[in-house]
N, C-alpha and C positions, 0 to 999 in steps of 0.2 A: 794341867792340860784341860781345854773347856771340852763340854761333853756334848760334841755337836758330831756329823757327818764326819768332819774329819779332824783328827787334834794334832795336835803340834806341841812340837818341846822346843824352844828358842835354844838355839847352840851358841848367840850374842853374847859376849864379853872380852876376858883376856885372855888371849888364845898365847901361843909359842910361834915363834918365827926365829928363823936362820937367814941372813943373806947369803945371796950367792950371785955374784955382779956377773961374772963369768960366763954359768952354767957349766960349773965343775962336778957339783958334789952327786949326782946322778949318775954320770959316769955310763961306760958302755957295759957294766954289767952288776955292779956292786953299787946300789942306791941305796946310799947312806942314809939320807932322811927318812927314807920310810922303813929300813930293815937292819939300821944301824944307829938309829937314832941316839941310843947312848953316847955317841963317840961324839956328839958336836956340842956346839956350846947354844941352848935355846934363848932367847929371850921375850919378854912380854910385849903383847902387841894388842891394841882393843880392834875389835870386828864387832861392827863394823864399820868402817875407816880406811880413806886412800892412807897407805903406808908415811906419805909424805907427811900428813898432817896426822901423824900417830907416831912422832917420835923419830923416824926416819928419812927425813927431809931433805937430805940431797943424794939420797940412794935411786937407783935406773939399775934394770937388769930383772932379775932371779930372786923372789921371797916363798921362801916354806914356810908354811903355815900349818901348825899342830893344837888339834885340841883331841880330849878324852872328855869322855860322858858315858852316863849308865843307859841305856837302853829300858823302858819297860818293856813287859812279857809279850809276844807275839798271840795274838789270837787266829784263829784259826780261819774267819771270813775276813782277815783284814793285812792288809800289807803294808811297808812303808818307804819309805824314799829321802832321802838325802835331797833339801832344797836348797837351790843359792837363786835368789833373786837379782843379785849382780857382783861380777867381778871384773876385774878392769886389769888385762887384757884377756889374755891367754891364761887358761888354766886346765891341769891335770887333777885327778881327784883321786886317793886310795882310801880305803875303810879296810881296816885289822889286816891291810898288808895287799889287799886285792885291788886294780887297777879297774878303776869303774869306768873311766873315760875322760874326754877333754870335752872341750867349748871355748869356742872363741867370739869376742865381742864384749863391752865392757857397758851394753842398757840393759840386757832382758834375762829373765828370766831362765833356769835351767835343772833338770834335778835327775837323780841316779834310784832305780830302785833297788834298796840293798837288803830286801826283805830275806837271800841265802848268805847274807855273810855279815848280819850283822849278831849281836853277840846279848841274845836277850835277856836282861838280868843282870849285867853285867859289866864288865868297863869294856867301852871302844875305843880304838884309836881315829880320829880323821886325819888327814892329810891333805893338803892344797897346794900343788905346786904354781904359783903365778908368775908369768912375765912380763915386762910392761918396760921396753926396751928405748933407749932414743934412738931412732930409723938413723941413718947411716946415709941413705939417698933421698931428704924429703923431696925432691921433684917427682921421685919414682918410688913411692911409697909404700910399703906393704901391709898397713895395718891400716883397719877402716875405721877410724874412731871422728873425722872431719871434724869442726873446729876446736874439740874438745882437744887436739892435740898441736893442730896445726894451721894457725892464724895471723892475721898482723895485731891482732888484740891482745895475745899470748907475750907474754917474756921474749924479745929473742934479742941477739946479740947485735947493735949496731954499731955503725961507724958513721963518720962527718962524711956521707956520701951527696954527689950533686944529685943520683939518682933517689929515688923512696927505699929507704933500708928495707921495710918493713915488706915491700911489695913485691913476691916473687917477680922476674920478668926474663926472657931470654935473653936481654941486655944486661940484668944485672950479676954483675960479679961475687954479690954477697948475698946469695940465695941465705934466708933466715932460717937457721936449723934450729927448732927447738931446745929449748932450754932442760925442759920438763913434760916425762908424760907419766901424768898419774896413774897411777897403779893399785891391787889391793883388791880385797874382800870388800867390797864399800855397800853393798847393803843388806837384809838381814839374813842369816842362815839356821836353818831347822829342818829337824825330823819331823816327819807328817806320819800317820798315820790314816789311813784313809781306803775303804771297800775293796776289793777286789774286779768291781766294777764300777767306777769313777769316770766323772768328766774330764775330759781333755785342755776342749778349746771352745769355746763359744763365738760364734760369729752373727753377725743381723746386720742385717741390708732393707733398710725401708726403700721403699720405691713410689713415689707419688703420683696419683695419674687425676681425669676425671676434674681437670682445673683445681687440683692439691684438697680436692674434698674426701677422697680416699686416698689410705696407701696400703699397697700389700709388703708383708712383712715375711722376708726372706731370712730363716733361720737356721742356720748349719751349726750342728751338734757333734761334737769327738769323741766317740767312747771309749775308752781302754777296758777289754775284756779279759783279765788273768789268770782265769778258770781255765783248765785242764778239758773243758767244753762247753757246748755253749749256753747261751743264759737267755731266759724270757725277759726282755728288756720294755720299761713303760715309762715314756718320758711324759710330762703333764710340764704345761707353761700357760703361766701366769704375765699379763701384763698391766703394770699399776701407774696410777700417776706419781711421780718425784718428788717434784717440787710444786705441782700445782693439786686441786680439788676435780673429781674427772672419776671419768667411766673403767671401771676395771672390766678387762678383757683376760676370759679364759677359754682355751683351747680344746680341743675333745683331746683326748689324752691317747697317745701315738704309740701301737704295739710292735715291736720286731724281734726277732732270736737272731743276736749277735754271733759269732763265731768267737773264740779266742785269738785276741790281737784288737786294733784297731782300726775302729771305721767310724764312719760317716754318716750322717745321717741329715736329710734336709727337710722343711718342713716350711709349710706356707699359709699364712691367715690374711684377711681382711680385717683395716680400721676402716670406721668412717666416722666423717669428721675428727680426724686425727688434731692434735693439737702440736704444732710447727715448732722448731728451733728456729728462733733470730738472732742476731744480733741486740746488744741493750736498747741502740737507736734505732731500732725498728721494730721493734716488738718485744716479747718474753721470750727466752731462752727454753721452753718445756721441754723437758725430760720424761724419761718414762724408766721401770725397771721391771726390767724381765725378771723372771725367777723360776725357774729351770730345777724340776725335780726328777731324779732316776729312779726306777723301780726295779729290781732285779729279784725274781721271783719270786715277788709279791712284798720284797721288804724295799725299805727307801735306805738307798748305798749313797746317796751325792744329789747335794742340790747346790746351786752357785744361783748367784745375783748378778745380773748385767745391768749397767744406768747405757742408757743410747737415747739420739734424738732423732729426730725426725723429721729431713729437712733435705731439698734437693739444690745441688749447685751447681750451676754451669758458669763455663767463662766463651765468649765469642771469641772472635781472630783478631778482634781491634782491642783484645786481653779487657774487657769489659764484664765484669761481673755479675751473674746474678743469682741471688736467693731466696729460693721458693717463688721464683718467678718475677721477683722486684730488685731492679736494677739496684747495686748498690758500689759507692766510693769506697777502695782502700785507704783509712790514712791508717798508720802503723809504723811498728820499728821492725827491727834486726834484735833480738835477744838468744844472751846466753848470759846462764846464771851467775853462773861461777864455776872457773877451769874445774874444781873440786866439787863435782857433784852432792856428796855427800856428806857437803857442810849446809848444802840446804834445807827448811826445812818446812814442813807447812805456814808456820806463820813469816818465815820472809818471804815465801812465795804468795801468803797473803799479801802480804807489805806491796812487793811487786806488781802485781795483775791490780791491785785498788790505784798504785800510781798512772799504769797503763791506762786506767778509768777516770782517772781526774786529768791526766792530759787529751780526752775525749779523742783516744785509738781504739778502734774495733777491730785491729790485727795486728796478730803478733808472727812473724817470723824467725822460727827457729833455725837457725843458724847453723846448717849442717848438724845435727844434733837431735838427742832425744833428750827432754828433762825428765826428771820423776813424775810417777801418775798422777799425783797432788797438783802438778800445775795444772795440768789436761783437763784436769776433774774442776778446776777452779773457772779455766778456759770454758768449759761445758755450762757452769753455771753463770756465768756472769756475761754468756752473750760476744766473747772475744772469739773472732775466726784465727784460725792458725794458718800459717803459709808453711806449711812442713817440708825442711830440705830432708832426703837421706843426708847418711855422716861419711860423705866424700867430698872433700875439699882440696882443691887442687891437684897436685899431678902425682900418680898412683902406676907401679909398674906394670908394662903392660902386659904379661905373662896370661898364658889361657890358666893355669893353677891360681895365678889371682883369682882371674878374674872368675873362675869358677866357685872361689871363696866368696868373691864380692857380692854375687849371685845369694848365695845362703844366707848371706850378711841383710841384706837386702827381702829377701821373703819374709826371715824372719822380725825385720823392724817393721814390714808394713802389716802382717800378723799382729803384733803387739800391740799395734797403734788403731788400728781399723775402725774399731766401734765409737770412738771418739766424732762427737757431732761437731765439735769447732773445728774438725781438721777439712780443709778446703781444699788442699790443693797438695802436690806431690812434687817436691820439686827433686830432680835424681842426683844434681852432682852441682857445686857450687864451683865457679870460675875452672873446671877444666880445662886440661890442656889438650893439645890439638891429638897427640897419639891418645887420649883417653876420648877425645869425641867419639874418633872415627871405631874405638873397640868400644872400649867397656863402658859409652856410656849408651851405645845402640842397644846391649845386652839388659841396661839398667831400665831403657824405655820399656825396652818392650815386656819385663819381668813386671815389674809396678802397674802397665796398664793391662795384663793378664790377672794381677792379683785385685783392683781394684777399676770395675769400669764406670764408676757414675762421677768419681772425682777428676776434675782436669790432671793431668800429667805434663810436665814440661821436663826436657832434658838437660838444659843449662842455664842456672839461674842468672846468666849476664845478658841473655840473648833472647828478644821478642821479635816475632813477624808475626804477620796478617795471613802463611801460610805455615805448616808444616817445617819444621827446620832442616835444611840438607841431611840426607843420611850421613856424608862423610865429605871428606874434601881431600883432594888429590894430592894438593901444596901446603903449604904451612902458609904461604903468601896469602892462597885463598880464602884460607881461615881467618888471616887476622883483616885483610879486606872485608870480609863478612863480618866481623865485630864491628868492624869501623861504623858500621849502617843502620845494625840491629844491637847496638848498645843498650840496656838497661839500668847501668850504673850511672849518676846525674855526682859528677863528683865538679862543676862549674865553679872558680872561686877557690878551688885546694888542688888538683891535679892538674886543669887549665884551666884559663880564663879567669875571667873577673866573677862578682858577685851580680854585679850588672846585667852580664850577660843573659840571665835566666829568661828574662823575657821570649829572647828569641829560638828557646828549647822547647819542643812539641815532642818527648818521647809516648812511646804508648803504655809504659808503667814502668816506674820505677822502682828496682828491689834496691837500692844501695845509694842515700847521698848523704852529705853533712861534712863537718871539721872538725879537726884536734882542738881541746883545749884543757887547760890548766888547772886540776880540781882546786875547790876551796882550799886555804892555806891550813884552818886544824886538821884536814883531811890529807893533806900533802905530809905534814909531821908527823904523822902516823907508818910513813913510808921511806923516808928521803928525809937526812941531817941536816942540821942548822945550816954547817957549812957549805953544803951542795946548794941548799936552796938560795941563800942572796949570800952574798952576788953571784952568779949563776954561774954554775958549774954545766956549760950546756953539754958534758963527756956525761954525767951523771945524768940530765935529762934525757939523754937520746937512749938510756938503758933501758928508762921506764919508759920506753914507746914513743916518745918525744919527736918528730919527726920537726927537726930542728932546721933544716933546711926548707921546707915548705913555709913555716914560721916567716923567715928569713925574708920570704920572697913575696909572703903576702902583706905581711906585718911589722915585718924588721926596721923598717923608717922610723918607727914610734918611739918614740925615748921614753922609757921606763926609768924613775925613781926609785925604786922600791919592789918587792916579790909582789903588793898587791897591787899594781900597775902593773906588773906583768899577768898576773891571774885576768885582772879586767879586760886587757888589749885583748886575750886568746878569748875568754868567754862574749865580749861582747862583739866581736868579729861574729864564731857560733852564734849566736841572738840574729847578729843581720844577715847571713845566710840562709839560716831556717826562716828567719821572718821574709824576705825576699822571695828566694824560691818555693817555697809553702804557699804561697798567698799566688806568686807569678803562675803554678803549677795547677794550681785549685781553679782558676780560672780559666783555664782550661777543660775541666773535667767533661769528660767522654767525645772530648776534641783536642787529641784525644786520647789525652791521658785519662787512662782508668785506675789510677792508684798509686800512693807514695809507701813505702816505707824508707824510713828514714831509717841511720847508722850513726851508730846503735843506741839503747837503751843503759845498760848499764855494765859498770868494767868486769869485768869478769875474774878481776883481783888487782892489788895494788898498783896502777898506771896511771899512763897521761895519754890518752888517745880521744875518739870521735864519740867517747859517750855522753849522753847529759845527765846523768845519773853519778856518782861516782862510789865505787866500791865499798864505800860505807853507808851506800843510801844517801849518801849530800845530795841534793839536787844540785846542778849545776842554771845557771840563768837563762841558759838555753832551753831547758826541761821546760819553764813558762813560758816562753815565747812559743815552744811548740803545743803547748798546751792551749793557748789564744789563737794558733794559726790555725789549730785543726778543729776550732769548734764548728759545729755540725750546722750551724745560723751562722752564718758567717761576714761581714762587712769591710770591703776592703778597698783599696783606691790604686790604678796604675796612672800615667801620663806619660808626658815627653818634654823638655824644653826645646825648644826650633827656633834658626832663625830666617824668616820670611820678607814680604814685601811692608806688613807691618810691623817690621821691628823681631824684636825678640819676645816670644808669647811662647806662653805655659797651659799645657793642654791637663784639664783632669778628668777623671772618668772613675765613676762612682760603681763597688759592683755589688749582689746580694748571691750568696750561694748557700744553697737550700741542700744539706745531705737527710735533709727527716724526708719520710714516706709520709707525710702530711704537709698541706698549706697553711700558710697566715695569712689574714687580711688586714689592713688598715694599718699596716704600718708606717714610719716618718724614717727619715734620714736626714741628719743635720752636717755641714760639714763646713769647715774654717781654712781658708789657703794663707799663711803666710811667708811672706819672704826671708831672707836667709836671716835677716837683723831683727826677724822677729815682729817687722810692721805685719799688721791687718790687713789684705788689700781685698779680700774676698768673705764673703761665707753665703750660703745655700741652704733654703730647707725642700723638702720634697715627700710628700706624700708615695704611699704603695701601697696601691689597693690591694694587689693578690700578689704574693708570694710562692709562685707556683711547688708541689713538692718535688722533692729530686731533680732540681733546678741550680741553671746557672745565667743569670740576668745582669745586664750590665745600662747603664740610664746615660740620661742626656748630659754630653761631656762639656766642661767648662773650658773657655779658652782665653786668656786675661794676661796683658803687659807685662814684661818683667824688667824694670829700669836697672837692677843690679842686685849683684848675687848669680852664684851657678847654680844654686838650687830653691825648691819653694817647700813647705813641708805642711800638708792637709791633715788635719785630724776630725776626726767625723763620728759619728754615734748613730747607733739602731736601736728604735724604740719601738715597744709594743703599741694597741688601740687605748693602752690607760696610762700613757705616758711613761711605762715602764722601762728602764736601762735595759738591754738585752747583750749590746756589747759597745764597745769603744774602741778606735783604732786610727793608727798613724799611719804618712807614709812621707818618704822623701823623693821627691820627683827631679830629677837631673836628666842630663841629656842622653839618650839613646845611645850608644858604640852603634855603626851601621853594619851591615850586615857581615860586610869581609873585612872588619876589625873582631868581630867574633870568634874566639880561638879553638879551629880543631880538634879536639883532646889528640889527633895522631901525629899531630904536627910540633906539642906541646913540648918545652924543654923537660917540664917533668914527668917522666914515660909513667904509665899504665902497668 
């Protein structure tokens, strides 16, 4: 045990577990596992570890969990507590027979103080009752754990449907029930020892005023006082620079006489000339770390360390972003790790946030979901904003005993999360349904912007206006005519419509677009038999997410040879999608679209869906395409073919988009048209003197004969003042769909 404020004995390793699928062995009076434990049959289980990936892999339901340990001696100014930093779901807890309490929620933290029952010197027993059940109604669901349970990315059971298996809908007959919901002791557990007057909770609220040359610095302190009366209390806070060279600020050191129990404490200083959190492409990401010491009649009982940044963010009604005052573009995914949290680990979430940063995104959205603090902490460093959903996903019962859980569920994730400078934004409840708008997701509004007021709050991440969204809707009609208008999902080219289309989509941000496709073939062999994979067993692909039907409908004309013929068709359809809509969307920016995140990032275990990443880290060919479309300099080309009074002419139009908060001068663009056979019939250079920053510029269009061929295809280049490459880029230019050849998504054969 280290010999600091407070010590700790790791309770990690291989504990005892009993199943119980049922919830038998407790009983209404005679609970065998904890006061009869000889009579069953235990076996070895590591913790910490989802139970699925420790041995018991296609168990749901009821696992006991038993370990014994010595205790050392109890000292007399010191107490101690039983911690679990996470269990996954539901859990009950006893020590030497005595019922400490439950917790429900499978991110945060939790702990019991057993400082009268525990057994110093000596052997203890622990005890963990967990449950981690498959729901029975996912439309009406009573556990809040959002996509980490209940996803179209997840396992589920499909069929050769005309409708999207995968996509719940009031039309569809094959609502997708879960396969699996992880379960388990999944992160670390230990006895703490630690003062009798100890911190709680740490909070800080920077606040920028004075054109962001000052910030006052809003600091709310938790104390637990377990003295029998009360204590002369002397908090002293220290704030240092992180990760950069800088000014240390210390605080006049803050007196109070606590009472026994817990309270509160708020405190308030000035920086000036604070040093800002940005983004990578905007600036440096500075940190700062508090350091928070307690004094409790005159000795030091708890000090803790906060990292925060220092940064303010708004978003407008036209969902237009800004930080610390400077306009900035979303480009970004949809991420989730992996279903199993706690196969992740710092360095694959290294792995992760550095690819997030070679395909030049500055936002990540989490996906109904909380990952581990490693990511947040990597997020913090490296300048990535977060679009943070809570972990409610789709349709959830709507009982007031929910939803008064959903409530505590909810305090406590934006608690947890809070002090995190990359977290932007607060999203409450992803594609709910229409009886969760009108309840529990008014209840989740207005809880989230009670506990946090400088972050934007939104209630449903499918749904943007230019106002306030309806508190509630009377019909179910009215709800889904409201989708129809203030759509955020850009799914053009896979759920309706053509690839084509994108031109004529002006949403005002994007949370959700992209396609299925095919991971690489060692990557597939990893998952899926020789025999399933060629010749194709499409019963076996549509298990792993395969949505075989949309395939069908986009792509299905194409005769395939071979499994990499089919890998290629699905990946490089994904390639012209993203490269289309990315580039058709960008050129748009803050007209006016204020942001893309794209869907999604990477599988979140063994499948075939919309990620460009696949579950072993493969990149998929689309991950580069997206990584070209969202560079931050950016050079691109839209047109039209038309035919007119002279003839048939090919219209191009050259664009430059500027996402740096700086300009360039002097730059060139070169660019080359030819026709479908590959003749020369054009090319173009042109001078740019200014580059404006945070710009979107488009030049003098070309208009030139086209004797034959339906398309022309330009490729073109942007060079620095010393003739430097900066980037390179293609486009294929074909004729327009007009306007009501553009397909509805409501109108669409494959429903939503």
């Amino acid at each position: 045990m280290s010999r600091e404020c407070r010590e700790k004995l790791s309770l990690n390793g291989i504990w005892k577990c009993v199943q119980d699928e049922d919830d038998q062995l407790e009983g209404n009076i005679r609970n065998k596992p904890v006061y009869h434990a000889e009579e069953l049959t235990w076996t070895d289980i590591l913790v910490p570890a989802h139970w699925q990936k420790a041995g018991y892999e296609d168990f749901q339901g009821v696992m006991w969990y038993k370990v014994t340990f010595r205790a050392p001696p109890q000292k007399s100014d010191k107490m101690f507590y039983i911690c679990f930093d996470a269990v996954d779901y539901y859990s009950e807890v006893w020590l030497n027979g005595v019922y400490l309490g439950t917790h429900e929620g499978d991110f945060d933290a939790f702990e019991f103080n057993v400082s009268d029952f525990l057994h110093n010197g000596e052997e203890n027993i622990l005890i963990v009752k967990v449950t981690s059940e498959l729901d029975t109604r996912p439309e009406r669901k009573k556990i809040a754990k959002g996509g980490l349970y209940h996803w179209d990315c997840l396992p589920v059971n499909q069929e050769g449907l005309t409708d999207c298996p995968e996509v719940p809908s009031s039309v569809n007959a094959h609502y997708p029930n879960p396969l699996i919901n992880p379960g388990g002791i999944w992160k670390d557990v230990y006895l703490e020892e630690r003062g009798k007057v100890h911190i709680e909770h740490i909070q800080i609220t920077p606040y920028l005023k004075d054109d962001y040359k000052k910030a006052t610095i809003y600091l709310d302190v938790e104390l637990n006082n377990n003295n029998s009366k009360e204590a002369k209390i002397d908090v002293e806070v220290s704030f240092l620079p992180h990760n950069f060279r800088g000014k240390i600020y210390r605080w006049k050191r803050q007196s109070y006489f606590q009472r026994p129990g817990t309270s509160s404490y708020s405190m308030t200083d000035q920086l000036s000339q604070p040093k800002l959190w940005w983004t990578w492409e905007l600036g440096f990401p500075h940190l700062y770390k508090a350091v928070i010491e307690v004094w409790a009649n005159g000795v030091l009982v708890d000090k803790k360390i906060q990292i925060f940044g220092i940064k303010e963010i708004k978003m407008d009604e036209n969902w237009i972003f800004y930080l610390n005052g400077t306009r900035v573009f979303i480009r970004g995914n949809n991420y989730l790790s992996d279903q199993f949290l706690s196969l992740m680990t710092k360095e694959s979430y290294q792995l992760d946030v550095q690819m997030m940063l070679d395909a030049n995104m500055n936002t990540t959205r989490l996906f109904a979901h909380a990952e581990q603090e490693e990511f947040y902490q990597l997020c913090n460093e490296k300048g990535i904003m977060v679009f943070q959903d809570l972990p409610f996903q789709w349709g959830y019962e709507s009982t007031g005993l929910f939803i008064k859980r959903a409530e505590d569920v909810a305090r406590r994730f934006i608690r947890m999360l809070y002090n995190h400078p990359s977290i932007i934004l607060w999203s409450c409840h992803s594609e709910s349904r229409y009886h969760d708008y009108n309840k529990l997701d008014n209840m989740l509004l207005r809880v989230v912007k009670e506990l946090d007021s400088l972050r934007p709050v939104i209630k449903n991440s499918v749904l943007v206006s230019e106002e306030e969204l309806p508190h509630y809707f009377e019909t179910l009609d009215d709800f889904t005519n409201y989708i129809g208008t203030h759509l955020s999902v850009h799914w053009v080219g896979w759920y309706w419509g053509k690839i084509e289309d994108a031109e004529f989509y002006n949403p005002m941000f994007v949370t959700e677009y992209g396609t299925q496709s095919i991971p690489n073939e060692d990557s597939l062999k990893k998952f899926m038999n020789q025999e399933s994979l060629w010749p194709v067993n499409w019963e076996i692909y549509r298990t792993w997410g395969f949505q075989t039907n949309i395939y069908q409908t986009m792509m299905g004309s194409v005769m395939t040879q071979s499994l990499q013929d089919l890998i290629n068709i699905t990946q490089d359809y994904q390639v012209q999608f993203y490269k289309e809509h990315t580039e058709a969307l960008r050129r748009k920016k803050y007209n006016q679209v204020g942001g893309l995140l794209q869907f999604h990032f990477v599988n979140t275990g063994p499948s075939i869906d919309w990620s460009i990443i696949d579950y072993y880290r493969q990149p998929k060919k689309a991950y580069f395409a997206m990584a070209k479309a969202f560079e931050p300099l950016h050079l691109s080309f839209n047109g039209d073919i038309t035919e007119g009074e002279l003839g048939r002419t090919a219209t191009v139009i050259p664009w430059i988009i500027n996402d740096y908060n700086v300009a360039f001068e002097n730059y060139e663009v070169t660019y080359k048209v030819f026709l479908e056979d590959g003749t020369l019939v054009d090319q173009q250079k042109f001078s740019v003197p200014l580059i404006e920053k945070d710009s979107v510029q488009s030049f003098e269009s070309l208009t030139l004969p086209v004797a034959k061929g339906e398309t022309v295809t330009v490729t073109g280049q942007l060079k620095d003042m010393n003739g430097a490459l900066i980037m390179e880029n293609d486009k294929v230019i074909r004729s327009l769909p007009s306007e009501d050849e553009v397909q509805d998504p409501f109108k669409s054969p494959i429903r939503l």
